[in-house]
RODO-542232 format. One record per residue: z, x, y of N, C-alpha, C in turn. Coordinates in nm, 3 decimals. Atoms other than C-alpha are relative to their C-alpha. Layout:
       nc3       nc1       nc2      cac3      cac1      cac2       cc3       cc1       cc2
         Z         X         Y         Z         X         Y         Z         X         Y
...
***
This chain:
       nc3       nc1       nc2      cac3      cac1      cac2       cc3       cc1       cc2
     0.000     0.085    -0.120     0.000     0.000     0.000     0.000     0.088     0.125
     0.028    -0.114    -0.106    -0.113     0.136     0.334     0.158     0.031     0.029
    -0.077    -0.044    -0.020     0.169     0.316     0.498     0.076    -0.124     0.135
    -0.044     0.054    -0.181     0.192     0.117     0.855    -0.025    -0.188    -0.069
     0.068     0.185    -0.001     0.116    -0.274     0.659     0.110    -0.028     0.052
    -0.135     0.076    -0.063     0.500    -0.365     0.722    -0.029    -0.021     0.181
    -0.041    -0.011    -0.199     0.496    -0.226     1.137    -0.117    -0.125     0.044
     0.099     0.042    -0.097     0.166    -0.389     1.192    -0.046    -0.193    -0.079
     0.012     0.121     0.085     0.167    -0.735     0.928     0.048    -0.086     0.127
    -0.011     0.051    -0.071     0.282    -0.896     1.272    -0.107    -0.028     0.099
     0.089    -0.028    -0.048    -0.083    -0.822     1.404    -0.099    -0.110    -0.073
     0.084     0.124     0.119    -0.232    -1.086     1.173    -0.071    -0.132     0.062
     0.044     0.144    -0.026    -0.265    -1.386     1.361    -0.076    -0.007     0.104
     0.093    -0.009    -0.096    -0.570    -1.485     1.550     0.032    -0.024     0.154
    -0.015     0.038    -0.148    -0.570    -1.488     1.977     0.009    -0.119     0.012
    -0.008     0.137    -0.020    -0.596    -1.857     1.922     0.126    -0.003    -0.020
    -0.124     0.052     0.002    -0.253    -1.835     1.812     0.113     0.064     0.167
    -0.033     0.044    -0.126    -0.157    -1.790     2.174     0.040    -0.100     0.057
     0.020     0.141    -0.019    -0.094    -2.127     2.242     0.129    -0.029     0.143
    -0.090     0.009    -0.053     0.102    -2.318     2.477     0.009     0.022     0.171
     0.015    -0.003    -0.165    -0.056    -2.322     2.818     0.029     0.103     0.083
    -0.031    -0.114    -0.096    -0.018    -1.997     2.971    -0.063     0.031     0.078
     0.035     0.006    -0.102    -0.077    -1.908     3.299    -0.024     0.101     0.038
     0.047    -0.127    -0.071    -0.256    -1.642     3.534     0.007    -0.010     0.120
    -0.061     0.020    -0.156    -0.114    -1.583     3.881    -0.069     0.142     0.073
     0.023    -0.098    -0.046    -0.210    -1.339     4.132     0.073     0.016     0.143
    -0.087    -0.021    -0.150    -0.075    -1.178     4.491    -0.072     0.121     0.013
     0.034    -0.164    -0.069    -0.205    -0.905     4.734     0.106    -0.005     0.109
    -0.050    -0.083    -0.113     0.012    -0.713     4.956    -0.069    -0.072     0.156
     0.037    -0.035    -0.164    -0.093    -0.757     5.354     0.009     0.125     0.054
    -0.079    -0.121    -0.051    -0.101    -0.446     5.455    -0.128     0.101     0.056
     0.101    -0.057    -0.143    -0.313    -0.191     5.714    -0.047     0.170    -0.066
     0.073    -0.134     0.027    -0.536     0.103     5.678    -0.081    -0.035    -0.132
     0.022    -0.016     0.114    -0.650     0.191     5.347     0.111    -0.028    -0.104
    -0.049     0.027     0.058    -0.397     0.074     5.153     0.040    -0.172    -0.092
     0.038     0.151     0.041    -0.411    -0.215     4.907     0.108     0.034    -0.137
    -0.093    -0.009     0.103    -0.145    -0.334     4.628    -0.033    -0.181    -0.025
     0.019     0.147    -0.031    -0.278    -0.652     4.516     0.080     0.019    -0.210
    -0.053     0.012     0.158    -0.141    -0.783     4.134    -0.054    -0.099    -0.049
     0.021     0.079     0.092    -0.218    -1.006     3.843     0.105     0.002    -0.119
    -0.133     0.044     0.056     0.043    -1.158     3.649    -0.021    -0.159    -0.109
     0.035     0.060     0.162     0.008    -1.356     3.278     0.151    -0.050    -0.021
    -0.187     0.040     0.033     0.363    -1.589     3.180    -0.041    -0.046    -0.122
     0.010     0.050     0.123     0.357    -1.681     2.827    -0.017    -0.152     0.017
     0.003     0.136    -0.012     0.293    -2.055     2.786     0.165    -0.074    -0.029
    -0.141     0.032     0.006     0.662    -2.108     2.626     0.084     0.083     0.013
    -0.086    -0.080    -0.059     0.839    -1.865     2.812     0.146    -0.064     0.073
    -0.090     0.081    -0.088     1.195    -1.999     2.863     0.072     0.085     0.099
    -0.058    -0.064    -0.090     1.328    -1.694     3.038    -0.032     0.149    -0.037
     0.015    -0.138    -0.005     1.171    -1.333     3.165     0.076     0.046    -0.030
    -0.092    -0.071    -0.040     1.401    -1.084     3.108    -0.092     0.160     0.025
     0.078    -0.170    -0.005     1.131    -0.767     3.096    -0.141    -0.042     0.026
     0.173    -0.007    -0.014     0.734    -0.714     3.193    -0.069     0.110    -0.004
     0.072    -0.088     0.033     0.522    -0.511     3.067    -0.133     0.031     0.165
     0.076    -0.017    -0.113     0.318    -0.353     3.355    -0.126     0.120    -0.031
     0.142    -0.069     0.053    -0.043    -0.173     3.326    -0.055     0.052     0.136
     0.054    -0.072    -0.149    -0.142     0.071     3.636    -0.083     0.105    -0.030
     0.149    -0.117     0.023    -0.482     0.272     3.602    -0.013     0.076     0.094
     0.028    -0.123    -0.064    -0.591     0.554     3.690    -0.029    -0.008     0.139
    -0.038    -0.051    -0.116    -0.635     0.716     4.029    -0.124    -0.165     0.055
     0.084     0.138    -0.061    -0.785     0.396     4.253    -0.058    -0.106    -0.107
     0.059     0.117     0.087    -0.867     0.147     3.976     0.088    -0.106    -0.011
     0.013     0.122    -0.038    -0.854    -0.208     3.944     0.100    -0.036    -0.136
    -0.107     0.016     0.145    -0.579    -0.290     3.627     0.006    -0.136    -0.012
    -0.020     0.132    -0.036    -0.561    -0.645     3.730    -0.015    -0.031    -0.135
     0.017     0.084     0.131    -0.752    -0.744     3.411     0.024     0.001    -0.108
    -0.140    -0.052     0.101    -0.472    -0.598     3.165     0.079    -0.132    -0.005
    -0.087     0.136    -0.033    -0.326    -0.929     3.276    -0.064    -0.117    -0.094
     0.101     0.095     0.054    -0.592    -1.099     3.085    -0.089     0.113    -0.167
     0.066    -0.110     0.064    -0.645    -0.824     2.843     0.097    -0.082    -0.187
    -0.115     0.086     0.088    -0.534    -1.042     2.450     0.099     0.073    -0.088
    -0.103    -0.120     0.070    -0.365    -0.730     2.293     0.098     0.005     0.061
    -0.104    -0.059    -0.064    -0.143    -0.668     2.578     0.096    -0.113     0.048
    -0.087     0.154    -0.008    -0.054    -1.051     2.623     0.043    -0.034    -0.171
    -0.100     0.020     0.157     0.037    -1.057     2.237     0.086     0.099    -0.013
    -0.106    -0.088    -0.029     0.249    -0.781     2.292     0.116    -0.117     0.107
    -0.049     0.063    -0.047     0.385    -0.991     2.559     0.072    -0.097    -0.023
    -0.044     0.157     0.109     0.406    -1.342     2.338     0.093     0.045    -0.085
    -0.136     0.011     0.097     0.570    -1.202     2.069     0.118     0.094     0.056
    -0.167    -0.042    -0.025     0.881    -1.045     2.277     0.001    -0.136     0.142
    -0.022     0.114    -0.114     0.882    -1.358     2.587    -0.018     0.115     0.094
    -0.010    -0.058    -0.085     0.781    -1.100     2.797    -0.145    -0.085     0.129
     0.092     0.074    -0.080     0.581    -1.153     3.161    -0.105     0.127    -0.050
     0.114    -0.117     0.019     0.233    -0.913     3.197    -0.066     0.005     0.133
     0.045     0.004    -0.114     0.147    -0.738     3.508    -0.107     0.103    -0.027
     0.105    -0.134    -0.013    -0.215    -0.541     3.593     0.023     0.006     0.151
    -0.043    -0.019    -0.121    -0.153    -0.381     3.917    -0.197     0.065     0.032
     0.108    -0.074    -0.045    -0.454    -0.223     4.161     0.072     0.040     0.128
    -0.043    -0.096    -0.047    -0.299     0.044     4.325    -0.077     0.072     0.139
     0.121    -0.093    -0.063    -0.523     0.223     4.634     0.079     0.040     0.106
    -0.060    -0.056    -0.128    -0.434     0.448     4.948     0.098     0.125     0.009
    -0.072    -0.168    -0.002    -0.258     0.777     5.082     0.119    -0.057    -0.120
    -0.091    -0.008     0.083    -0.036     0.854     4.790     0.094    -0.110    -0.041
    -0.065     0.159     0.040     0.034     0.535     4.644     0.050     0.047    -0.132
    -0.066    -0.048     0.091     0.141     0.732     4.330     0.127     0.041     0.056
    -0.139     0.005    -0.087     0.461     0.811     4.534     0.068    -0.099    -0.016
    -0.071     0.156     0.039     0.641     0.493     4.409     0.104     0.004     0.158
    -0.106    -0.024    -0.137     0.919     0.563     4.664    -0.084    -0.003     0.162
     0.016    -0.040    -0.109     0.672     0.624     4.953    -0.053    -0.154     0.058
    -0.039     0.072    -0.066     0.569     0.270     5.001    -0.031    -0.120    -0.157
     0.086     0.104     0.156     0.370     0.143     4.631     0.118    -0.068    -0.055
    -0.107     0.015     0.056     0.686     0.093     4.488     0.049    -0.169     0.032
    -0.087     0.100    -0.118     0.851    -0.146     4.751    -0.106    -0.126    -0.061
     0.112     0.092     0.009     0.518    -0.380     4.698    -0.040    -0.058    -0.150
     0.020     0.066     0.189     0.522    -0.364     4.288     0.099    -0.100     0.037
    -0.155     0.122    -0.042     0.930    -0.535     4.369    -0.033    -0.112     0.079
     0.038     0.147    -0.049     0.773    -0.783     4.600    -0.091    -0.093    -0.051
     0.139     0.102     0.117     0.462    -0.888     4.340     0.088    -0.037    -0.063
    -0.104     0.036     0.097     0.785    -0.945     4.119     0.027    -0.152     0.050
    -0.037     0.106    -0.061     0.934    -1.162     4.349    -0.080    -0.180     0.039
     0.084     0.149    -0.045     0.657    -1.378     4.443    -0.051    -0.072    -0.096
     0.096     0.063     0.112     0.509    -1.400     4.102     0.147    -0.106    -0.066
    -0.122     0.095     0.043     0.875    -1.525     4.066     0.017    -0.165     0.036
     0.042     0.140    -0.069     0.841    -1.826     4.319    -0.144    -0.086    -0.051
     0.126     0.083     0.015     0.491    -1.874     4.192    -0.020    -0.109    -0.170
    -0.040     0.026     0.145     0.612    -1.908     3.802     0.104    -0.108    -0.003
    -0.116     0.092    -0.017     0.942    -2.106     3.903     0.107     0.074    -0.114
    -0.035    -0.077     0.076     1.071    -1.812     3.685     0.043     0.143     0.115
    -0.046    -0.093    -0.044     1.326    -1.653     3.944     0.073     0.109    -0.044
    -0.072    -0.136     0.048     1.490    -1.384     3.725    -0.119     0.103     0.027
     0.118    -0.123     0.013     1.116    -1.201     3.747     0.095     0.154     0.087
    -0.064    -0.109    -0.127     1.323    -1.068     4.089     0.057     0.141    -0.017
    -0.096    -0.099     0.052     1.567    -0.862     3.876    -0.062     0.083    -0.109
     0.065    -0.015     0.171     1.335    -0.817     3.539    -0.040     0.161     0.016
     0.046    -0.127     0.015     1.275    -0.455     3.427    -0.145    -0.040    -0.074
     0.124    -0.052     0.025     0.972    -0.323     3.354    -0.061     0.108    -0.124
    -0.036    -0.068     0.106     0.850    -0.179     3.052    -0.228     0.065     0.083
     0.116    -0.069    -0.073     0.556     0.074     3.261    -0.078     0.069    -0.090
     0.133    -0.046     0.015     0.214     0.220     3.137    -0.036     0.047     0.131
     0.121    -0.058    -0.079     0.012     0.433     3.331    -0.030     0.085    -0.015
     0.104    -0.104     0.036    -0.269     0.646     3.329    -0.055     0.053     0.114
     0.040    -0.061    -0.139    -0.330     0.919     3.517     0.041     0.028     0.145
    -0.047     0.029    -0.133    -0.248     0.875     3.867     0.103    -0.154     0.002
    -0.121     0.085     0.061    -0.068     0.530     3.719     0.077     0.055    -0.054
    -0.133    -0.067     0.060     0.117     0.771     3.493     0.089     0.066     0.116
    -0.023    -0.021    -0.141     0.196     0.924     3.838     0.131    -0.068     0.082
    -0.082     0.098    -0.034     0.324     0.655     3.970     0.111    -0.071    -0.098
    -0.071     0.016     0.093     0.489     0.538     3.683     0.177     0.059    -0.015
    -0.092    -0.042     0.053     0.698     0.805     3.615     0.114     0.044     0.161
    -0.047     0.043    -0.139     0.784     0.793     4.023     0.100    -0.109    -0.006
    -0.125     0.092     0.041     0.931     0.505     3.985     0.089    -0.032    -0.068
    -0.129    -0.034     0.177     1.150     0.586     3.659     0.109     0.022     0.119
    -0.050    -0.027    -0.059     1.259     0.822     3.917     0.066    -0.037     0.104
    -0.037     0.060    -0.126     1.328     0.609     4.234     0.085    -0.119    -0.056
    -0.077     0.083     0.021     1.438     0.328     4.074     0.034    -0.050    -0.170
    -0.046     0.003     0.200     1.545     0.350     3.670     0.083    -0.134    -0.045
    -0.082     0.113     0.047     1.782     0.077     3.676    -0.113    -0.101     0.005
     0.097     0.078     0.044     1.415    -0.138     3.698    -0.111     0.021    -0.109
     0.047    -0.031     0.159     1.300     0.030     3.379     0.035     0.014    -0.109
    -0.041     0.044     0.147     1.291    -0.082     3.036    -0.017     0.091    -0.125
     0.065    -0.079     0.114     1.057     0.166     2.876    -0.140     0.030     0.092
     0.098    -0.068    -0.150     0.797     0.431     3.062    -0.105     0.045    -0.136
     0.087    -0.109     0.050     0.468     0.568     2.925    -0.073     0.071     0.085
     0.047    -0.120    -0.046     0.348     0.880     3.078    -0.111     0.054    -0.025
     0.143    -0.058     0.063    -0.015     0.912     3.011    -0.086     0.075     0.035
     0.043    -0.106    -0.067    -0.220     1.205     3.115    -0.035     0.026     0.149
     0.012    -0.062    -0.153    -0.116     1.268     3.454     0.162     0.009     0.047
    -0.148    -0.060    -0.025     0.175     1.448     3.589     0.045     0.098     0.111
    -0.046    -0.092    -0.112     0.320     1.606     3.928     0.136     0.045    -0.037
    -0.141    -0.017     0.003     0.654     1.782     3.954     0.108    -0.030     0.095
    -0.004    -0.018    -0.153     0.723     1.632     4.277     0.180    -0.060    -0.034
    -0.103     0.094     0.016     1.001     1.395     4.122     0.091     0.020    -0.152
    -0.096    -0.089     0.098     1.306     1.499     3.918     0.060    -0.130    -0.072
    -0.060     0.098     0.057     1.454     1.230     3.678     0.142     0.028     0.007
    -0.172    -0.032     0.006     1.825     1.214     3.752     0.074    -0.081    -0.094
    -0.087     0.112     0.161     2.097     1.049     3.488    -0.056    -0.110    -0.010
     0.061     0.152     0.101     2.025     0.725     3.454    -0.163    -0.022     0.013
     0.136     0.003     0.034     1.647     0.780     3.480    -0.029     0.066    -0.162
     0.012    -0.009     0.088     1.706     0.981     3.179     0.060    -0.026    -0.159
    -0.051     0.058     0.094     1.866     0.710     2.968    -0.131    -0.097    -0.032
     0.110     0.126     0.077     1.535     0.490     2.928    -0.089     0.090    -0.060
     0.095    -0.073     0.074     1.289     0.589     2.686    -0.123     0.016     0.005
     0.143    -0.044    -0.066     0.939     0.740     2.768    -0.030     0.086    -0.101
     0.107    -0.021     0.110     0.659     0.813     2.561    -0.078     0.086     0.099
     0.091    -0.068    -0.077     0.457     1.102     2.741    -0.104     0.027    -0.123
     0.147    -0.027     0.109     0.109     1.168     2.575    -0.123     0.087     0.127
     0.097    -0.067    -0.055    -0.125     1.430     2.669    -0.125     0.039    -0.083
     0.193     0.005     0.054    -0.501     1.519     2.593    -0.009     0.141    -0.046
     0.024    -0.145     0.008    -0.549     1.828     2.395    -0.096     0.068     0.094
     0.185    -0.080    -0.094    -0.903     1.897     2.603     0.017    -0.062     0.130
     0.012     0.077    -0.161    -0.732     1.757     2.929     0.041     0.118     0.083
    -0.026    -0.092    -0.086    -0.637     1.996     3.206     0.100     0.047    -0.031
    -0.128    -0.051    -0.012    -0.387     2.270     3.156     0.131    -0.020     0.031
    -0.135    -0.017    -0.147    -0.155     2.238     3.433     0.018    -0.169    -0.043
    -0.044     0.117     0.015    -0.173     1.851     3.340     0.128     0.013    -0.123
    -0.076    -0.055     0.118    -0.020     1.944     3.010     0.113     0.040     0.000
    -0.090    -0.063    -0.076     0.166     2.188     3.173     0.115    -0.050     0.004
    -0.046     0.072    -0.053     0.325     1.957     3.383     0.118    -0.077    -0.035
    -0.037     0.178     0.062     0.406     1.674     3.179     0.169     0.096    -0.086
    -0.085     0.024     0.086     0.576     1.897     2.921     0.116     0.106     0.061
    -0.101    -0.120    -0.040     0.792     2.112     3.157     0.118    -0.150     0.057
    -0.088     0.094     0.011     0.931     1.747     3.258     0.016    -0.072    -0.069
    -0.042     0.082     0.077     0.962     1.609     2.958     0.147     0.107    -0.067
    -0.101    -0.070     0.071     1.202     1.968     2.834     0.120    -0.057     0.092
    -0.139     0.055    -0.109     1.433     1.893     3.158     0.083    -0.136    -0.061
    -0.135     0.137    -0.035     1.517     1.539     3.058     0.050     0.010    -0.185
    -0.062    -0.003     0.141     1.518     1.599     2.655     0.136     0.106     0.002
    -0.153    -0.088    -0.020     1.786     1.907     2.746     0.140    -0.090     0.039
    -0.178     0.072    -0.120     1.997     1.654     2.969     0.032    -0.152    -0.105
     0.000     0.133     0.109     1.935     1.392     2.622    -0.069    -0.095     0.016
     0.080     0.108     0.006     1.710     1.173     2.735    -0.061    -0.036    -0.168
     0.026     0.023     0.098     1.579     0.944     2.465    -0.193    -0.008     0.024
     0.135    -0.060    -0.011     1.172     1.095     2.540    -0.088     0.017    -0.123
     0.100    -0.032     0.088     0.880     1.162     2.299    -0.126     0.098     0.102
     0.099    -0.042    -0.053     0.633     1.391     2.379    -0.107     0.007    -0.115
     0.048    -0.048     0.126     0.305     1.400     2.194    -0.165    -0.005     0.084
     0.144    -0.012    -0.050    -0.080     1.522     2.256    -0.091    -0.033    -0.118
     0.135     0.077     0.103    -0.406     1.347     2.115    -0.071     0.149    -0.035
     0.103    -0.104     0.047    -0.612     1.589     1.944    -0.119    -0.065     0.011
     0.080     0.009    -0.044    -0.920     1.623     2.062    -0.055    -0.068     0.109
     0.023     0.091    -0.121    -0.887     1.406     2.364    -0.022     0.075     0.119
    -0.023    -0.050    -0.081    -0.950     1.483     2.705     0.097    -0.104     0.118
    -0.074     0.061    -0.098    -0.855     1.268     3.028    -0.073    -0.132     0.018
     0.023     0.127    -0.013    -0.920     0.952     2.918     0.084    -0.088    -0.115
    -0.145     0.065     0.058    -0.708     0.649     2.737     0.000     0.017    -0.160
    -0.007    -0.043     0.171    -0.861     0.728     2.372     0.125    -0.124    -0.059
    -0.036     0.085     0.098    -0.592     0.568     2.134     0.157    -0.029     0.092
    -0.140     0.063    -0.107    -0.320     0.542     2.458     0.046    -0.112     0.010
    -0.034     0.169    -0.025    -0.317     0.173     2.472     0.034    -0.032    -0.102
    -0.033     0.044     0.159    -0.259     0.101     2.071     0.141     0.069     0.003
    -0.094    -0.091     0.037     0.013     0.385     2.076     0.093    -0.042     0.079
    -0.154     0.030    -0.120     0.211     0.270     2.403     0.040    -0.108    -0.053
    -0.011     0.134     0.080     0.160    -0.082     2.258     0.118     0.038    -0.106
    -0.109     0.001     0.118     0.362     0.021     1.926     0.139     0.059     0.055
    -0.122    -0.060    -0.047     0.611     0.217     2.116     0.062    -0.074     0.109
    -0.100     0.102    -0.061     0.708    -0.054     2.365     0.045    -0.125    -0.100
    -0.097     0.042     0.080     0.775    -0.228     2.054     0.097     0.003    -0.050
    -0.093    -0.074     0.094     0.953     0.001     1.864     0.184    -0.009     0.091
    -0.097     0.029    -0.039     1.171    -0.011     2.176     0.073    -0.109     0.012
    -0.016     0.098    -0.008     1.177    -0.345     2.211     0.149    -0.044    -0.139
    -0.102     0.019     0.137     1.329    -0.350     1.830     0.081     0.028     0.009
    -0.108    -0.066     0.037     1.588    -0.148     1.905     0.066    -0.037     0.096
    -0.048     0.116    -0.066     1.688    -0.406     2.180     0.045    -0.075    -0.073
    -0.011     0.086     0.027     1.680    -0.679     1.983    -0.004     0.002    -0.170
     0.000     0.042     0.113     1.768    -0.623     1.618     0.011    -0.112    -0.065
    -0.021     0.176     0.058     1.691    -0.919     1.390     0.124    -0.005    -0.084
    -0.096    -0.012     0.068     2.001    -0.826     1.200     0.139     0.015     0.040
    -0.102    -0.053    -0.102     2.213    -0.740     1.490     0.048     0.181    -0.062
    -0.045    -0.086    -0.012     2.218    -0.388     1.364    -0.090     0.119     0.072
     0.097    -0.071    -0.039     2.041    -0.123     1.534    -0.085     0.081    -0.070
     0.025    -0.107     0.094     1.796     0.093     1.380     0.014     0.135     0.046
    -0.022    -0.144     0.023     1.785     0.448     1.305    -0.066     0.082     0.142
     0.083    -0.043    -0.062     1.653     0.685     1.546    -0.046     0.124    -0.070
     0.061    -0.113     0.066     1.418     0.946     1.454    -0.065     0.135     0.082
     0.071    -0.076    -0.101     1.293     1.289     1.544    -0.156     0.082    -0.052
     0.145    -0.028     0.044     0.923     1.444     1.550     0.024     0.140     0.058
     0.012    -0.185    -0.036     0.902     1.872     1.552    -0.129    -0.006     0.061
     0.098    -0.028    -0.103     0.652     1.945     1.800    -0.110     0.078    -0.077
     0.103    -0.173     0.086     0.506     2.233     1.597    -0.035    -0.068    -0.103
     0.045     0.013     0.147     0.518     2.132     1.262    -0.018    -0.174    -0.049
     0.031     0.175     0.056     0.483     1.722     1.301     0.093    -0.054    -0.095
    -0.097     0.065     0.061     0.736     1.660     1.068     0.114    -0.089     0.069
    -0.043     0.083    -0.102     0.963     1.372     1.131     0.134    -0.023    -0.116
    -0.107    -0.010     0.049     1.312     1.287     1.012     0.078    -0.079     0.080
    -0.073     0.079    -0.055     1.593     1.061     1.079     0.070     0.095     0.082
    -0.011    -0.107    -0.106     1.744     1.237     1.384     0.200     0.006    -0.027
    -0.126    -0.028    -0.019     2.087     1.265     1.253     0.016     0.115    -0.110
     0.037    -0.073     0.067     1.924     1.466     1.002    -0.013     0.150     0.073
     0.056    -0.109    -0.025     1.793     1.735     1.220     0.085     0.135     0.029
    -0.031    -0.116    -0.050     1.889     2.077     1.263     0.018     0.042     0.126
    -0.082    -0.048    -0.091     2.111     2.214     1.511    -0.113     0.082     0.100
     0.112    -0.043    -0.093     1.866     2.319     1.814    -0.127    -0.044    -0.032
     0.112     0.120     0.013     1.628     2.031     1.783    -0.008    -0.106     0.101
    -0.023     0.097    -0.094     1.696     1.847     2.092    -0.108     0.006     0.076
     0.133     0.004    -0.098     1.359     1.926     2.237    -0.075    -0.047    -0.106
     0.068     0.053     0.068     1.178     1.775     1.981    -0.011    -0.171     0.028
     0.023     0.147    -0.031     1.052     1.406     2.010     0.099    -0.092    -0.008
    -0.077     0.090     0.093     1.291     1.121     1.996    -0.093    -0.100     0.008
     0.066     0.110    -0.020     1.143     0.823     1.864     0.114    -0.128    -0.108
    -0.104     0.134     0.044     1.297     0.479     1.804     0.024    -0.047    -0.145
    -0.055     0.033     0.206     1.313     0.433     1.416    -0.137     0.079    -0.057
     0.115    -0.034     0.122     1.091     0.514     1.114    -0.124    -0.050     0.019
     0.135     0.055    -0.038     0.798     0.290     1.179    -0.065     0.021     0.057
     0.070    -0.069    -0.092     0.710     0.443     1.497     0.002     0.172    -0.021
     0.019    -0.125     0.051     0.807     0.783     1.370    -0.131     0.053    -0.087
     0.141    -0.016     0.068     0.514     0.741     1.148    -0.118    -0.024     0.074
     0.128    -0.021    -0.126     0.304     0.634     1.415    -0.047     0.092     0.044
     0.040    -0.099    -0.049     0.366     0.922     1.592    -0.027     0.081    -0.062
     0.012    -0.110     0.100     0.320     1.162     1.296    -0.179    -0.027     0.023
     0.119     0.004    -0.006    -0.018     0.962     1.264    -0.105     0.070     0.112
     0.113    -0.005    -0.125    -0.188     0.992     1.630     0.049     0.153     0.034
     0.047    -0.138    -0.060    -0.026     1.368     1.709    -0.110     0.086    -0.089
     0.032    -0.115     0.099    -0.193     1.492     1.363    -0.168    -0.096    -0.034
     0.110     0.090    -0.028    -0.532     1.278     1.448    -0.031    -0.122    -0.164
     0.006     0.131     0.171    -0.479     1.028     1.086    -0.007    -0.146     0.094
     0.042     0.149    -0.103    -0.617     0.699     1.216     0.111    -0.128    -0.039
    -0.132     0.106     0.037    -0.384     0.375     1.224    -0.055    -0.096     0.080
     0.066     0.123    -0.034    -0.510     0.038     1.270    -0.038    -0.041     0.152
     0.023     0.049    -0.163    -0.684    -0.082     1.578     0.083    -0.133     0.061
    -0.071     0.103    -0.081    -0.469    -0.343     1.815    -0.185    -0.068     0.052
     0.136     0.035    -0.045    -0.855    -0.462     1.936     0.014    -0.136    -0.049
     0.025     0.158     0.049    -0.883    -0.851     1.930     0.102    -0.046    -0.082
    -0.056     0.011     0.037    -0.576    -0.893     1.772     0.125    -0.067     0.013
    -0.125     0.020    -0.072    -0.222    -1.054     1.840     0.101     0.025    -0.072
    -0.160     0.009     0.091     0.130    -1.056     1.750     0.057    -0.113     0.005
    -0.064     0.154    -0.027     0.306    -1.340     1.642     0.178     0.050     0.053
    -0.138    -0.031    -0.018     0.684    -1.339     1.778     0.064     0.039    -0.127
    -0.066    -0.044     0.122     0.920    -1.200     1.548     0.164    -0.097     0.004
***
């Protein structure tokens, strides 16, 4: 029996099983010069109460909006009651979360809150994606404001401008880099991913083979890993699962209470299921496409 049927036997049921009237909202910013922060925003049809939203911010000036409407990333959505935001980002250093992008994601919250009749959005963490200049921003806002993040992915793009302090490095982030992507991107990523795994963060680092600077198998992989976290929110058993760790070098993976004494820079990842994930995509072994697919709630 394949290895991944259990993680992914929740992938089964057709987009029709969506059901339940769900809605597509939108909001732009007002705002002067070159700068634009407009959003798109997806509520499950029987959503009785946000508590998290998955958010999707593309690369340097692109349009994400239609992530909002994208049926993989809204069955991700369905089966945890989550909301689904695509952002479109543009203008001087709008990757700067703190400098003004930031302020304007928290007010698309708000409004999409009044517009839903679903005022907790106001407070709701965020479980962030981004690529590139979204990873950018992304991991900006870990930094500026952590207590509004659920779960970060870090996808090939990375400044050092912004230092994760304690409680930025209690949420868990998935960084992924491009073997054939820029050095210094690489670089980058994994000189701040050692800082927060030293200070314990619960982090993963892992690079696509053969990729360069584009999303390749990024969207399937963040997908399973804002699950994995998700699970370890919300055990169906009320017990938590295991956590696991992945050796950088040698790909091997192991329950992390297992590991050897000076192993704390090595990956953490949220249980076994995704541990195998990640074994799969750093060591290029293919693992089912999310493409046209959904999840039923669990």
């Amino acid at each position: 029996m394949n290895q991944f049927f259990f993680q992914f036997a929740w992938l089964l049921l057709p987009v029709a099983a969506l059901a339940g009237n769900p809605a597509v909202f939108d909001w732009e910013a007002k705002l002067g010069g070159d700068r634009v922060a407009a959003f798109r925003f997806w509520l499950p049809g029987d959503a009785q109460k946000i508590e998290a939203v998955i958010t999707v911010v593309p690369g340097r000036n692109g349009d994400g909006r239609s992530s909002a409407e994208d049926p993989v990333w809204q069955a991700l959505a369905k089966s945890r009651q989550c909301g689904l935001m695509g952002c479109k980002l543009q203008g001087a250093d709008y990757w700067s979360a703190e400098d003004w992008s930031g302020r304007q994601l928290l007010l698309a919250l708000e409004e999409f809150g009044r517009q839903t009749s679903h005022p907790e959005l106001t407070n709701a963490r965020m479980a962030l994606w981004g690529l590139s200049a979204g990873g950018q921003f992304s991991y900006s806002f870990l930094c500026w404001k952590p207590e509004r993040v659920l779960a970060l992915v870090e996808n090939r793009g990375h400044y050092i401008d912004w230092v994760a302090g304690p409680a930025a490095r209690h949420v868990p982030a998935l960084w992924i880099a491009g073997e054939k992507d820029n050095p210094l991107i690489m670089e980058m990523m994994a000189d701040s991913f050692t800082v927060g795994r030293r200070g314990g963060a619960p982090w993963a680092f892992s690079i696509e083979p053969g990729a360069g600077h584009e999303i390749g198998r990024t969207k399937e992989f963040g997908i399973l890993f804002f699950n994995a976290v998700f699970r370890s929110l919300q055990p169906v058993d009320g017990k938590p699962p295991v956590a696991w760790t992945g050796n950088l070098r040698t790909h091997e993976i192991e329950p992390a209470a297992a590991a050897e004494p000076g192993s704390q820079l090595n990956s953490w990842l949220p249980d076994e299921p995704f541990a195998r994930t990640w074994q799969a995509f750093v060591t290029g072994v293919p693992f089912p496409s999310l493409e046209n697919q959904s999840l039923p709630a669990q």
